[in-house]
C-alpha positions as CSV (number, residue, x, y, z in Angstrom):
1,X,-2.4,-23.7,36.3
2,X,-4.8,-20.4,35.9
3,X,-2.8,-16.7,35.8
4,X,-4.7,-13.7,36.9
5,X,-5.0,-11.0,34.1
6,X,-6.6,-7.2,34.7
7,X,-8.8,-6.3,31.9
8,X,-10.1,-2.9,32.2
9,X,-13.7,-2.1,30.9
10,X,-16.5,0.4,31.3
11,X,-18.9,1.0,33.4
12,X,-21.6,-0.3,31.6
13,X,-19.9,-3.5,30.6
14,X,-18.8,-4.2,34.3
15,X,-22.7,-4.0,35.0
16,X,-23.8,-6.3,32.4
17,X,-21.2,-9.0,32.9
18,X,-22.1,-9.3,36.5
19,X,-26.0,-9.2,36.0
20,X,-25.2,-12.0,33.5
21,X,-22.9,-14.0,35.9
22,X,-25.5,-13.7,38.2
23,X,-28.6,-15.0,35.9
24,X,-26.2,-17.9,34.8
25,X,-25.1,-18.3,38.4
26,X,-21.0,-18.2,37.9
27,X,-19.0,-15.9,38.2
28,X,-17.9,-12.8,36.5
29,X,-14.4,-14.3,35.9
30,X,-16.3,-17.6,34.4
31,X,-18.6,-15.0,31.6
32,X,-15.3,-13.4,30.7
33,X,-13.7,-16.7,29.9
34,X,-16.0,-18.3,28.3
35,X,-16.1,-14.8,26.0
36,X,-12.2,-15.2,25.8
37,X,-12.4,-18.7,24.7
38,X,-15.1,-17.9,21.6
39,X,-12.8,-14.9,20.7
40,X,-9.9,-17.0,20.4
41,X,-11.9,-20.2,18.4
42,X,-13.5,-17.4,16.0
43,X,-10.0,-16.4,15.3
44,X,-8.4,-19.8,15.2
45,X,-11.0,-20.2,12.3
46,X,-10.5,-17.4,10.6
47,X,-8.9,-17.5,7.2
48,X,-8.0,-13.4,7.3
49,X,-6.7,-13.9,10.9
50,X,-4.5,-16.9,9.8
51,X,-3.3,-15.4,7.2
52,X,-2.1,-11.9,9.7
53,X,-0.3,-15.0,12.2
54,X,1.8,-16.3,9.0
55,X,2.4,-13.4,8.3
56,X,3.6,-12.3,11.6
57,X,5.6,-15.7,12.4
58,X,7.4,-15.3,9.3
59,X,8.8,-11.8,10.5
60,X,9.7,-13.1,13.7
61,X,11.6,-16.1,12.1
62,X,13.6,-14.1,9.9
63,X,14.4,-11.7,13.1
64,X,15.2,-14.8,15.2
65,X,17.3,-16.2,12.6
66,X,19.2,-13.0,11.9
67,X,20.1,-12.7,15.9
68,X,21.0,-15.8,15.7
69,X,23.3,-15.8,13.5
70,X,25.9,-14.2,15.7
71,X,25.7,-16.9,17.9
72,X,27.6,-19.6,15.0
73,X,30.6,-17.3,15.2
């Protein structure tokens, strides 16, 4: 299943994504994928980045389990 997602960018950016979708012959949607994929792998591999995402899921388990703990009553 795909979603459609608005990214807003410049100008300048606009132009050089589609003059590089249309070298590569795809389409702008395809460059900005592709970019979206590496972003995410770079981060998956990051050690600083994994350590934020702990971080992070350990808040949002302590807040989960502190709403949740109204529903044992």
């Amino acid at each position: 299943m795909t979603k459609v997602t608005t990214v807003r960018i410049d100008d300048d950016l606009d132009a050089e994504v589609n003059a590089v979708a249309r070298a590569e012959g795809v389409s702008a949607s395809e460059i900005v994928r592709a970019a979206l994929y590496r972003y995410v792998a770079d981060c998956k591999s990051d050690p600083d980045f994994q350590a934020r995402l702990r971080r992070l899921l350990e808040k949002d388990r302590e807040i989960i389990e502190r709403l949740s703990a109204g529903l044992a009553s």
